[in-house]
C-alpha positions in Angstrom: 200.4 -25.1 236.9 198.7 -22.3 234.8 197.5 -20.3 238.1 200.9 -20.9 239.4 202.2 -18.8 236.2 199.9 -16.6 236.5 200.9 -15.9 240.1 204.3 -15.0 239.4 205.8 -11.7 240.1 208.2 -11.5 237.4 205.2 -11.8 234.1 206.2 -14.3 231.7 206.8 -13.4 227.9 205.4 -16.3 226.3 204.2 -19.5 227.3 205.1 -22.9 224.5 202.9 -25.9 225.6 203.6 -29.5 224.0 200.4 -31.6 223.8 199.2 -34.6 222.4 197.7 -34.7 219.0 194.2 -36.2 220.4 193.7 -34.0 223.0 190.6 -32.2 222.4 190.2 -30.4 225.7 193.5 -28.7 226.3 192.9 -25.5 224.3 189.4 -25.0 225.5 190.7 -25.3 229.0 193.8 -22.7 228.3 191.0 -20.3 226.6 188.9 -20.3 229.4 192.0 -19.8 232.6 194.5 -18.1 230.2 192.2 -15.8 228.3 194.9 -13.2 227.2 196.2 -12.7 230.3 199.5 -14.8 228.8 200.3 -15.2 225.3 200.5 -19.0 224.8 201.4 -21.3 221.3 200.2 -24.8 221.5 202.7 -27.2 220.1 201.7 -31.1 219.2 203.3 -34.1 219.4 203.7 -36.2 216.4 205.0 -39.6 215.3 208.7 -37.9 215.8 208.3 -37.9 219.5 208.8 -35.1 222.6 212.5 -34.5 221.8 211.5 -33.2 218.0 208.4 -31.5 219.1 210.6 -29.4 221.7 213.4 -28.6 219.1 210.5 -27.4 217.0 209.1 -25.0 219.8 213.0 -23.7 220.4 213.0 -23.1 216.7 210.2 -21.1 217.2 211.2 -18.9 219.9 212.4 -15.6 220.2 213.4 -15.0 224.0 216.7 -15.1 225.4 215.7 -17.7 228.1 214.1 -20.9 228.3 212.5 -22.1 231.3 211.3 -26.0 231.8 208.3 -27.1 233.5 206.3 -29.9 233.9 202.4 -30.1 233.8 202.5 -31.6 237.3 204.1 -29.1 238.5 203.7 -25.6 240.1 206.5 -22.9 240.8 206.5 -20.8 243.8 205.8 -17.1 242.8 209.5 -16.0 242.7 210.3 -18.8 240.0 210.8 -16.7 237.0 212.4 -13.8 239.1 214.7 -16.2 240.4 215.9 -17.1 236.8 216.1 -13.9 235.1 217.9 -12.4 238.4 220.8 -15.7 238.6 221.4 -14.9 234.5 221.9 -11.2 235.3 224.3 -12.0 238.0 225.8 -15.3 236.4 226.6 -14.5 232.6 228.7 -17.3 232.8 226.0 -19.9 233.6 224.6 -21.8 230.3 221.7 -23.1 232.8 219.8 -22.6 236.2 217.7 -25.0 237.8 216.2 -25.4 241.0 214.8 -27.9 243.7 212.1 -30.5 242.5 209.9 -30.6 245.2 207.1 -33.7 245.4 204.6 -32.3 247.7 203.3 -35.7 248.5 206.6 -36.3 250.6 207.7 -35.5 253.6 211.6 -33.9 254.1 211.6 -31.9 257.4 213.2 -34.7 258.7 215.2 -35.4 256.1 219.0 -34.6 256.5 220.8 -32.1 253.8 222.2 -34.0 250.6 225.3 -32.1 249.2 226.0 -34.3 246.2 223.7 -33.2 243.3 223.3 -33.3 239.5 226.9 -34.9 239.2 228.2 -37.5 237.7 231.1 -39.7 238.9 234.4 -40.5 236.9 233.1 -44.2 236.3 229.3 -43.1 235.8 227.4 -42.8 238.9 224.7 -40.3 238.5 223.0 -38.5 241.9 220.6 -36.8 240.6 219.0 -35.8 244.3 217.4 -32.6 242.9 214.1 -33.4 245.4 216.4 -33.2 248.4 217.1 -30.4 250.7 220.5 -29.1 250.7 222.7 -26.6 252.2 223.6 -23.7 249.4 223.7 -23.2 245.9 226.5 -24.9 244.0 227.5 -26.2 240.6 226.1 -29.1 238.8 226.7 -31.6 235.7 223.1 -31.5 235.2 219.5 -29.6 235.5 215.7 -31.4 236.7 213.8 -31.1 233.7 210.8 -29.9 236.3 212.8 -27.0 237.0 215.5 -25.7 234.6 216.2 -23.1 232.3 218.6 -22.2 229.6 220.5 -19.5 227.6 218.0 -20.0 224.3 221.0 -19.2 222.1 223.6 -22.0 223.6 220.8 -24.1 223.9 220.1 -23.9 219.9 223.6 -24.3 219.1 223.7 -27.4 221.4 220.8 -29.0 220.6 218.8 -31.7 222.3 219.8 -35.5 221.6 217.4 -37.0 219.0 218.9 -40.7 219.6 217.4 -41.1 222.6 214.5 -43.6 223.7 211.0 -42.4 224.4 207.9 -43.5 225.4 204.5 -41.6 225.2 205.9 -38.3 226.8 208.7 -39.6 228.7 212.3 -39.4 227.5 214.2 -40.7 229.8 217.6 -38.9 230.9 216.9 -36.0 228.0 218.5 -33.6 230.8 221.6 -35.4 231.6 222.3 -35.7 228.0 222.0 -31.8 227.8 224.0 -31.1 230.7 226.6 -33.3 229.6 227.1 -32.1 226.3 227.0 -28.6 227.8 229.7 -29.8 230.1 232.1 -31.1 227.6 231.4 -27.8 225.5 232.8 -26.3 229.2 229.9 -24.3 230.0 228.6 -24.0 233.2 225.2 -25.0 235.2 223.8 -23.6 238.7 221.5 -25.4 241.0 219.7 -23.3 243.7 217.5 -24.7 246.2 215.6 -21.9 247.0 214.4 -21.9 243.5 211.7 -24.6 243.8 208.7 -25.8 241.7 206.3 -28.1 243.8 205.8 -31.3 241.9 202.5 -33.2 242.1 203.5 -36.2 240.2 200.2 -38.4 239.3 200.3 -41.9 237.7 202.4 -43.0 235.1 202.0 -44.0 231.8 204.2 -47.3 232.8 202.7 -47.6 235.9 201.3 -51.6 235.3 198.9 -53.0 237.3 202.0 -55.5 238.4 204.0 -52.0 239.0 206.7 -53.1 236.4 206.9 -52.5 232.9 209.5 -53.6 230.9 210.1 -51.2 228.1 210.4 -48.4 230.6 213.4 -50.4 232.3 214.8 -51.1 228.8 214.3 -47.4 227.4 216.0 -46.3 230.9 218.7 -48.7 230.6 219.5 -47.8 227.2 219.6 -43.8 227.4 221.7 -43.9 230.3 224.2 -46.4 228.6 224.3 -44.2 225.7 224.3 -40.8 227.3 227.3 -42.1 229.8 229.3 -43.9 227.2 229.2 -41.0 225.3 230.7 -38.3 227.2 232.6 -40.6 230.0 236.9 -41.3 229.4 238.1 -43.8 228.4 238.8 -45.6 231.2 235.8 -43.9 232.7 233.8 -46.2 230.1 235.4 -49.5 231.6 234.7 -48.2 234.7 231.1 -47.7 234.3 230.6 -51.1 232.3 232.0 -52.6 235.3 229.9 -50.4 237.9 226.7 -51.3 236.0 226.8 -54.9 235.6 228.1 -55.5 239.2 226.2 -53.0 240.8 223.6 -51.5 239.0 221.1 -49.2 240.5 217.2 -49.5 241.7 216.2 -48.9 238.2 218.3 -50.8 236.5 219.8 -53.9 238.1 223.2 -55.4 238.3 223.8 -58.5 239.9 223.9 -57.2 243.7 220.8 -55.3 243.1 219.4 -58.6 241.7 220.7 -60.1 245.3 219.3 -57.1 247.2 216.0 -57.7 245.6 215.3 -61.1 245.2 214.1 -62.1 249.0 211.1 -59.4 248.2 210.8 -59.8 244.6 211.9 -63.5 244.0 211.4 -64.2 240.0 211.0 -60.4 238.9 214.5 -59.9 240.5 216.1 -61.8 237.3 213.4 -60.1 234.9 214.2 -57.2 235.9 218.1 -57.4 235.1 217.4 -59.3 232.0 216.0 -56.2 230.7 218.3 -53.8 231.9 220.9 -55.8 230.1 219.1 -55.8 227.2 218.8 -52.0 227.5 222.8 -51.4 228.3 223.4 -53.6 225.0 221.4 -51.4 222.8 222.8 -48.1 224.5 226.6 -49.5 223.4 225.0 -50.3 219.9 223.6 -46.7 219.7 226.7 -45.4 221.0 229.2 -47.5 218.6 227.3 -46.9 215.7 226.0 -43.0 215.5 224.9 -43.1 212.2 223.0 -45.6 212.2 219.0 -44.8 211.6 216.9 -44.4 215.0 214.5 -47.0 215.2 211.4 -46.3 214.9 209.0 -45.1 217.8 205.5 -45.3 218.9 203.8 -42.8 220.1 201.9 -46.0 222.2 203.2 -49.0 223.0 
């Protein structure tokens, strides 16, 4: 990642990195690559969790854009030229992103996908941003591996602090951004010829059974949340409906649970059983917004 910023042909301006509080060797190893060839403020993770520490670090900044990255990641040399050039030509757009793409795959074979970061009526979410696609287009909502936002609308906005984390994963964080950008009636841009390379590495909640059930629950919840939220209505019955009957690979519904069970027999049913219990407490955080957050570890 840090040669890969360093290697860019549009310099940055500054350079915010969240880290945990017992890392040691972080800021040794950004002295040594980094020097002061890039002026760079270490932020660290608390008690509060990743949402807080990044509302601290937009607190802190004095740049008109905000560009996300992950860690794991590396963007091609025209990344930040990219950005500053589609904000130029697009004062209208709130936020640009780009493709995710995991370098560990294979897509020359893959056909083009032309549904990306949307969300259906009844709360269907493609998401897609690894695939290849024809052109640039609108979206409901940015990868958080490659997006970046107008640092004023994003302070006004905000970034949702009821929403369930885990070590440094927040599940759905972007959607929730997009969304409430969306209702605000800004606009968001995807372009697929903006692309960070994404070497994704073993999870945190990657068990030696490969399931964990607090992820499913924390996934199940956000999304819940997040869609009840900012769907209709109707849109709301809809997705209750959608969810529980259908479900998707992450979270099951009942013909996931069917579509699963000759491969995964008893973890089928565990499986939904906690992405139930997940949609519950996403209506429960929904119906009641003032309740208190409960209480997160930083490990669990």
């Amino acid at each position: 990642m840090l040669s890969a910023l360093m290697a860019q042909t549009r310099k940055l301006d500054a350079l915010f990195i969240l880290i945990h509080p017992r890392d040691t060797e972080t800021a040794d190893l950004l002295k040594n690559i980094l020097g002061s060839a890039i002026p760079y403020t270490l932020i660290y993770k608390d008690q509060s969790g990743p949402i807080a520490a990044m509302l601290k670090t937009l607190h802190l900044m004095s740049c008109d854009v905000v560009a996300f990255m992950h860690d794991d990641a590396a963007p091609r040399p025209d990344w930040l030229a990219r950005i500053e050039s589609l904000f130029a030509c697009m004062p209208e757009m709130a936020g640009v992103g780009g493709r995710d793409l995991p370098v560990s795959s294979n897509f020359e074979n893959t056909p083009y996908c032309d549904v990306m970061g949307r969300v259906t009526w009844y709360g269907k979410i493609y998401a897609n941003h690894h695939l290849p696609c024809s052109s640039a287009r609108k979206v409901d909502f940015l990868s958080g591996v490659n997006a970046a936002y107008r640092h004023d609308i994003l302070m006004a906005t905000g970034l949702n602090q009821r929403l369930q984390w885990q070590q440094d994963t927040v599940w759905f964080w972007e959607l929730a951004l997009g969304m409430a950008l969306k209702k605000q009636g800004f606009k968001q841009w995807y372009d697929p010829d903006m692309v960070v390379e994404h070497f994704p590495g073993k999870l945190f909640s990657d068990q030696k059974d490969g399931y964990w059930s607090a992820s499913t629950r924390k996934r199940a919840q956000n999304e819940t949340y997040i869609l009840l939220k900012y769907l209709s209505m109707f849109g709301r019955f809809a997705c209750m409906v959608y969810v529980l009957l259908v479900g998707s690979r992450d979270s099951y519904g009942l013909l996931q649970v069917m579509r699963y069970l000759p491969r995964e027999g008893s973890l089928a049913f565990r499986k939904i059983l906690d992405a139930l219990r997940g949609r519950y407490n996403g209506m429960q955080t929904w119906m009641f917004p003032d309740n208190p957050i409960p209480h997160q570890r930083i490990k669990e």
